[in-house]
PAZADO-526605 format. One line per field, with one value per residue (C-alpha): residue in one letter; y, x, z. Coordinates in pm, whole numbers, plus 50000, padded with zeros to 5 digits. Layout:
% residues N
residuo: A,...
yy: Y,...
xx: X,...
zz: Z,...
% end
This chain:
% residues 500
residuo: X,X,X,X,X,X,X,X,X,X,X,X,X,X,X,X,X,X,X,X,X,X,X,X,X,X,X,X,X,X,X,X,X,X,X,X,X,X,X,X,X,X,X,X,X,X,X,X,X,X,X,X,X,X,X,X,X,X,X,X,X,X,X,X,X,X,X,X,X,X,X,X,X,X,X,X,X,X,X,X,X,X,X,X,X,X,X,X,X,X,X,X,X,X,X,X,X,X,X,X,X,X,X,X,X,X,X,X,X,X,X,X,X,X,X,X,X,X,X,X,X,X,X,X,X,X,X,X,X,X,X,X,X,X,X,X,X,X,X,X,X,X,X,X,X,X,X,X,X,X,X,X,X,X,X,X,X,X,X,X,X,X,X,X,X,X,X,X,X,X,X,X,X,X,X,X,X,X,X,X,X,X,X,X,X,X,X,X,X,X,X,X,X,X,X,X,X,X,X,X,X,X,X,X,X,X,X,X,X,X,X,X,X,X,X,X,X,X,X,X,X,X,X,X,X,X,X,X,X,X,X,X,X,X,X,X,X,X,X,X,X,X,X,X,X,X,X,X,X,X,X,X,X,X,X,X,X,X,X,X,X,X,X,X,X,X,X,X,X,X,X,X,X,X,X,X,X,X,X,X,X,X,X,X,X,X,X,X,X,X,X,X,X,X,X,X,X,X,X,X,X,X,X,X,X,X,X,X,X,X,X,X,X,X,X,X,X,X,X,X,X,X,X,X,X,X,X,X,X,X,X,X,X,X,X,X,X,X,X,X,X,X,X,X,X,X,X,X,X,X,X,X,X,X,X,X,X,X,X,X,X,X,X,X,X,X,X,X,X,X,X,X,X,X,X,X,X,X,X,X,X,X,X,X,X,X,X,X,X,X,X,X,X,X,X,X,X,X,X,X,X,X,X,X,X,X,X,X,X,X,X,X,X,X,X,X,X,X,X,X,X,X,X,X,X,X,X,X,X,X,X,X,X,X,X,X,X,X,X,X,X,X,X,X,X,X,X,X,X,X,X,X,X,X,X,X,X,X,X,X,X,X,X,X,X,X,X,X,X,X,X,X,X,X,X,X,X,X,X,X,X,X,X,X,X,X,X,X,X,X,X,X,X,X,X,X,X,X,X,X
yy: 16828,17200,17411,17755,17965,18073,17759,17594,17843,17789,17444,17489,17795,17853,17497,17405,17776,17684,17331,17513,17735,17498,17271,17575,17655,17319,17336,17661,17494,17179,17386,17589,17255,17125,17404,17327,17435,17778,17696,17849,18063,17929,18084,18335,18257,18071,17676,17563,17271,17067,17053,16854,16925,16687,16506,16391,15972,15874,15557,15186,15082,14760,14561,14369,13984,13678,13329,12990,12829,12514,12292,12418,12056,11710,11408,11097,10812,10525,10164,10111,09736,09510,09265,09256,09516,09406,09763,10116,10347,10279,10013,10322,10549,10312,10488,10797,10684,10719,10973,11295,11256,11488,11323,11484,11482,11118,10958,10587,10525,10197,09894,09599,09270,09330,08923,08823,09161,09078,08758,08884,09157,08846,08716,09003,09064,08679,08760,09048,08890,08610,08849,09041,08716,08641,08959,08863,08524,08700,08948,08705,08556,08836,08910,08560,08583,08901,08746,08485,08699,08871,08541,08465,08788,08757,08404,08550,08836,08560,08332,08616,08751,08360,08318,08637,08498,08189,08367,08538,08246,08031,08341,08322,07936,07864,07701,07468,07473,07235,07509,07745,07564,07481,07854,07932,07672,07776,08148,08050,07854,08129,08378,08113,08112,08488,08512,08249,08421,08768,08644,08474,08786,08985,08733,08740,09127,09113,08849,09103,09391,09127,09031,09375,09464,09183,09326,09674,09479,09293,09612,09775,09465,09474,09848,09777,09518,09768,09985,09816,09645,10041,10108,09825,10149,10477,10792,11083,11333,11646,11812,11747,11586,11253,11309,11002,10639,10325,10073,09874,09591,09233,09327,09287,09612,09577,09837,10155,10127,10424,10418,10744,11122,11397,11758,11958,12206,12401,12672,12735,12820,13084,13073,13395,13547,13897,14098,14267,14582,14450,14331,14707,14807,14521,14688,15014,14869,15055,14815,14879,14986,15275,15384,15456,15263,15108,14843,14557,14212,14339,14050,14151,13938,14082,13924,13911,14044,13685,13635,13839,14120,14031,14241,14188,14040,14051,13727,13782,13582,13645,13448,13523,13917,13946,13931,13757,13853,13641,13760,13657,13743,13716,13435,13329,13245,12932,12856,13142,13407,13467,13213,13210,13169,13361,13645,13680,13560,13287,13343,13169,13326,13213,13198,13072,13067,12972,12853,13238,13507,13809,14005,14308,14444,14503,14472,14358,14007,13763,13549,13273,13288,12995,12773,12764,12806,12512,12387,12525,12836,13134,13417,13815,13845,14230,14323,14601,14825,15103,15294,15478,15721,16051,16002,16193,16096,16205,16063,15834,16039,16332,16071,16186,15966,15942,16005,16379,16555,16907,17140,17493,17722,18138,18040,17891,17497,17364,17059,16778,16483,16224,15889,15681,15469,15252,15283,15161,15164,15480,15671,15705,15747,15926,15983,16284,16345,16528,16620,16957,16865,16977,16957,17119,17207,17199,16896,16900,16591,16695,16628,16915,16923,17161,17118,17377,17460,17847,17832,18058,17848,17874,17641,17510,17650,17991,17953,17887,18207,18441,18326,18327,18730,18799,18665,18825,19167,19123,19060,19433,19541,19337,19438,19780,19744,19557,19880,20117,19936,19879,20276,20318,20133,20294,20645,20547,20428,20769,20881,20686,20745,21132,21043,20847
xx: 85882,85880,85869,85779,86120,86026,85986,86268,86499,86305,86439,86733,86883,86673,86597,86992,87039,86736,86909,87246,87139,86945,87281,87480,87229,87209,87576,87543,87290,87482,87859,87650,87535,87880,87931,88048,87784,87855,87997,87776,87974,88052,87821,88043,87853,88003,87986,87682,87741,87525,87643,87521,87627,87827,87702,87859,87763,87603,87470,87594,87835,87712,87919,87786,87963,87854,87823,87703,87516,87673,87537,87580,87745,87733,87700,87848,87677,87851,87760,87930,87838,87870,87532,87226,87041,86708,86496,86520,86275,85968,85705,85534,85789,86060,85978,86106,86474,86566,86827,86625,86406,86405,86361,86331,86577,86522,86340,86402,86683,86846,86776,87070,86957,87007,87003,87371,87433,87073,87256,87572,87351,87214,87534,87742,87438,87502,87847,87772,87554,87807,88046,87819,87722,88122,88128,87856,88032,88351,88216,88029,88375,88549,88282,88335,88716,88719,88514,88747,89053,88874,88830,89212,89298,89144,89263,89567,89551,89494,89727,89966,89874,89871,90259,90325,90143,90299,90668,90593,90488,90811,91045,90795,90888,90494,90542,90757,90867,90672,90414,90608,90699,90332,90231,90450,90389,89990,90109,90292,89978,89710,89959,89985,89660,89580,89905,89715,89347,89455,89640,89367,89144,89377,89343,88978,89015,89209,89033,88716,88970,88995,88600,88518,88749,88607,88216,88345,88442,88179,87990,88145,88127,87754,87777,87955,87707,87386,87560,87620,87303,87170,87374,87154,86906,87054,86812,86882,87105,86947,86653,86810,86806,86979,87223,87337,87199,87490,87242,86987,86734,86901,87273,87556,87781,88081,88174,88273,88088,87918,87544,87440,87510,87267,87261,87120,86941,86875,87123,87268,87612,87698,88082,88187,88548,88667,88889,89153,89015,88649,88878,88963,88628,88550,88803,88675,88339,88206,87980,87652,87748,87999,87764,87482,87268,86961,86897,86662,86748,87136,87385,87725,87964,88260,88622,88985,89226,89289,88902,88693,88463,88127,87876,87528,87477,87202,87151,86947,86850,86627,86359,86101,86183,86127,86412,86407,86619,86779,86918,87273,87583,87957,88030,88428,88732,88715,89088,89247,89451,89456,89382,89761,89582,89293,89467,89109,89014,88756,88481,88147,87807,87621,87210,87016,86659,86758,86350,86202,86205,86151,86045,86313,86120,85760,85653,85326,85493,85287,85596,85624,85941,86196,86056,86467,86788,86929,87232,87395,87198,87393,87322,87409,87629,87585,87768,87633,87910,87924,88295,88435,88586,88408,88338,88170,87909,87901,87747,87978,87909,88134,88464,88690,88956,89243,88995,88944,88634,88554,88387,88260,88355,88283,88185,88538,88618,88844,89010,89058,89237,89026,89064,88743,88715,88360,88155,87813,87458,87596,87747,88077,88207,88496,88761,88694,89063,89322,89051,88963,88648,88361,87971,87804,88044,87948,88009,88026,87842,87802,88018,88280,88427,88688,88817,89049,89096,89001,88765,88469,88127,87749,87550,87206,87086,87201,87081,86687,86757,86863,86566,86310,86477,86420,86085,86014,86068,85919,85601,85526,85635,85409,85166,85209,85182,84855,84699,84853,84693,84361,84356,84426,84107,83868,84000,84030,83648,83501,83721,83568,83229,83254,83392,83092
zz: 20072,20033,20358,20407,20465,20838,20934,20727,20905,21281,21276,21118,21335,21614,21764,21781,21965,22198,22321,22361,22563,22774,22803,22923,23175,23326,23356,23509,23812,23846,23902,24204,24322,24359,24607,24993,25225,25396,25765,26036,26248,26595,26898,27049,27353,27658,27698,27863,28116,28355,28713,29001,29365,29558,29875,30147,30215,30488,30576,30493,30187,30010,29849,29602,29532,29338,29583,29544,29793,30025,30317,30637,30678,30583,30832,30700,30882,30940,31114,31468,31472,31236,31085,30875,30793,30875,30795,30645,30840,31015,30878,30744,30595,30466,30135,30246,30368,30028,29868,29848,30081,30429,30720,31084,31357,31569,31273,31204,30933,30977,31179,31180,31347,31695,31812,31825,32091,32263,32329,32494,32698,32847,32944,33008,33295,33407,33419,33676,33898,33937,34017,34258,34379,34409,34620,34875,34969,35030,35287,35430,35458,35587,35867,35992,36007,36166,36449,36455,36503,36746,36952,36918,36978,37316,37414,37297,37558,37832,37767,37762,38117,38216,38148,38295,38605,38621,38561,38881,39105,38970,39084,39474,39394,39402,39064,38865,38564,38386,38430,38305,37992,37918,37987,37688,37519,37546,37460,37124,37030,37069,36882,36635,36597,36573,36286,36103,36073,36038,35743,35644,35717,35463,35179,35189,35190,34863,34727,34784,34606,34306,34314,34295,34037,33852,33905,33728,33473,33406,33440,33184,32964,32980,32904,32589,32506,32577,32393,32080,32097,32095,31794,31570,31550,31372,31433,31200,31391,31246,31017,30707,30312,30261,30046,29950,29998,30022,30169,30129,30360,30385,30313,30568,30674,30874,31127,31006,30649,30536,30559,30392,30408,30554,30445,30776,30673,30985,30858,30500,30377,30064,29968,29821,29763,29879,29664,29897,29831,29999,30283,30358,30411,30621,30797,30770,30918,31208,31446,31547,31910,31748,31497,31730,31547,31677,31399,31496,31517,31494,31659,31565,31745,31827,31664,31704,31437,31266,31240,30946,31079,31158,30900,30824,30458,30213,30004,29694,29426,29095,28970,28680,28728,29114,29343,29709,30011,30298,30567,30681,30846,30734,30924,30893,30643,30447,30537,30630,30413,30048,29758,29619,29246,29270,29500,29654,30030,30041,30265,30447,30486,30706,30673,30969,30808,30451,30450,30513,30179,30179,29829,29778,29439,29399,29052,28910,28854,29075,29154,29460,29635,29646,29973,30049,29975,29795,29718,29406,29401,29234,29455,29478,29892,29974,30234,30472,30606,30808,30645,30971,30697,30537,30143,29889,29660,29280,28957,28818,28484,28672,28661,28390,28240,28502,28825,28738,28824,28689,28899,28860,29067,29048,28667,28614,28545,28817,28770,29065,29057,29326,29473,29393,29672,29523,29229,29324,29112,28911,29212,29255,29622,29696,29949,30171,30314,30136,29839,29759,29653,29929,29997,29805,29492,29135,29005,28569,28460,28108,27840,27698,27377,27505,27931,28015,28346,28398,28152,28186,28153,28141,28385,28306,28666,28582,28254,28370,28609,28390,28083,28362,28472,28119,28084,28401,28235,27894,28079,28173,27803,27665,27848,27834,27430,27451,27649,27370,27113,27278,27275,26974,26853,27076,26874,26529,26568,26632,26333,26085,26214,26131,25816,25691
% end
């Protein structure tokens, strides 16, 4: 096919030039694109930090621990007589002597057949009325033999002035000696006869001694049979939970076997463990009579220096997002010392109404509270102290690596190496003595990318004062410029009127 020469030389020629120069300007674009971006130069401005002044602490210092929740304390409850157990409650709440069941202080838990010690009741009180009986004869005894002596001991008397008598008229030669020899003779008789019955009058008198001893003991005897016939019923010692459950109606217990265990449940028990470091501020604790403080319902008690201070505790525990409070006190060492393992110190807190709540959080969360504190329960202990020592409280945002706070002082970083005594719910308290830092310094709580200490810096406060200075004086310009051109409209109208 024949084409005109224009066009023949259009495709030939000028088409090929067209797509080279379209490749070398694409190559062109995509070299600038390959480009690094231009680096912004840095704001010669200074650093802008955030500050927050430093406060000094005042109030309590909780200490926050993990527990577990114990019985106040168990009562194993053995049999003291031996026999058959003939019933398990009352007629109409056997059910409920049953493991897991709570049962009332004096209620009804065992009953052992009480026949064989009815039985030697009955004769251990025969027993003592013979003795008494025993008794009675024997005075009755002793009063007659006393009247007896009495008798001899006056014959006695007589026959005694009768020889003397008779003596005399045998040395006047009035009598002979025949009556002489039977005056004696009469004498030895009646002294004889006295010998005999006060003898006699002294067995009967320790024959009473032996009677008597024999009524005590017979007395006792039947005390020791009331007693164990008393011990076929076993009453529940305490409000509490039965535990555990070893017996059951128509089998036979010796003495000592164990019945069942009670949990009281008057009081309730949280073991917790103290680091060493929570031991100081035990320490440290200031009681209510030094702190001047008037708290209600406060008992501290006071203790010696091998006991653990006593604080007021907070026992909380969570449940379907609301949280419930008990209140307690730190009530003694479990053991005493450290846990050699654990290097901790094992501690007791005590709870005497583990059965009234009270809601710490009040949310929208309709939530009942637990009706007690049971066994097992894993709780938050927060110990309420009162440090006798002065501390300052920062964010714990302002703690630097290596305890080191930056402050800002005259416009200038500072740096200060602290002791952090506690870091509690984001605050960070801090030892007062021997620390330069004071109430009320500037305390950096923003991050820097660059801490020198020296270095001049911007805060945010003086930021907002110097922006609202400025704004402040752009105000009047402003306003000032609105008026000038407000004038300048009214004059320019008149213009253009004469124009027209």
């Amino acid at each position: 096919m024949n084409l005109p020469r224009p066009v023949y030389i259009a495709i030939r020629i000028v088409i090929p030039l067209l797509i080279l120069a379209a490749g070398g300007f694409g190559y062109v674009k995509l070299k600038e694109l390959r480009k690094p971006p231009a680096r912004s130069r840095p704001d010669p401005g200074l650093p802008l930090v955030e500050t927050v002044p430093a406060k000094i602490h005042t109030g309590e210092l909780t200490l926050h621990l993990d527990g577990t929740v114990v019985p106040y304390r168990e009562i194993n409850l053995s049999s003291e007589v031996a026999g058959r157990v003939v019933s398990k409650g009352s007629e109409s709440e056997s059910k409920n002597v049953r493991a897991g069941r709570f049962v009332k202080k004096g209620d009804l838990l065992v009953g052992i057949d009480p026949q064989d010690y009815r039985l030697d009741v009955d004769r251990q009180t025969q027993m003592h009325a013979q003795a008494v009986a025993s008794i009675d004869e024997t005075q009755a005894e002793i009063g007659n033999s006393r009247i007896q002596a009495g008798l001899l001991k006056l014959d006695h008397e007589r026959q005694t002035a009768d020889l003397v008598k008779v003596k005399n008229l045998r040395a006047e030669g009035a009598a002979t000696e025949t009556d002489q020899d039977n005056a004696e003779q009469n004498h030895r008789l009646s002294q004889s006869a006295l010998s005999k019955e006060e003898n006699n009058l002294k067995l009967l008198e320790a024959r009473l001694r032996r009677l008597e001893s024999a009524r005590d003991l017979a007395g006792t005897e039947l005390q020791k049979a009331q007693l164990d016939q008393s011990r076929c019923t076993i009453f529940a010692p305490c409000d509490g939970v039965i535990v555990e459950d070893h017996v059951e109606v128509d089998s036979f217990v010796q003495r000592g076997a164990m019945l069942m265990k009670i949990q009281d449940t008057s009081a309730t028990e949280v073991r917790t463990s103290l680091r060493i470091d929570d031991v100081y501020w035990l320490w440290q604790h200031k009681s209510i009579a030094e702190s001047g403080s008037d708290e209600t319902g406060s008992n501290e008690t006071p203790r010696n220096e091998w006991e653990i201070p006593d604080v007021p505790v907070w026992v909380t525990y969570e449940l379907n997002g609301a949280t419930f409070r008990w209140d307690g006190r730190l009530a003694r060492h479990e053991g005493s010392g450290l846990d050699e393992r654990t290097r901790t110190v094992p501690c007791r807190v005590l709870v005497s109404n583990p059965t009234s709540a009270s809601r710490q959080n009040v949310d929208d969360v309709a939530t009942l509270p637990p009706p007690a504190l049971y066994r097992g329960m894993f709780v938050t202990v927060q110990l309420r102290t009162i440090p006798r020592e002065s501390l300052i409280e920062v964010p714990e945002r302002a703690i630097r690596p290596g305890s080191v706070i930056w402050k800002v002082s005259d416009g200038k970083l500072k740096r200060l190496e602290v002791r952090i005594a506690r870091v509690i719910d984001g605050r960070a308290l801090i030892h007062a003595s021997n620390s330069d830092l004071s109430e009320g310094d500037a305390v950096v709580v923003s991050p820097l990318s660059t801490e020198t200490s020296g270095m001049a810096v911007w805060t945010l406060a003086e930021k907002a004062a110097a922006e609202k200075k400025a704004a402040g004086k752009e105000a009047p310009a402003k306003v000032k410029q609105q008026s000038g051109q407000k004038s300048g409209q009214k004059t320019s109208a008149p213009a253009s009127g004469a124009a027209g």
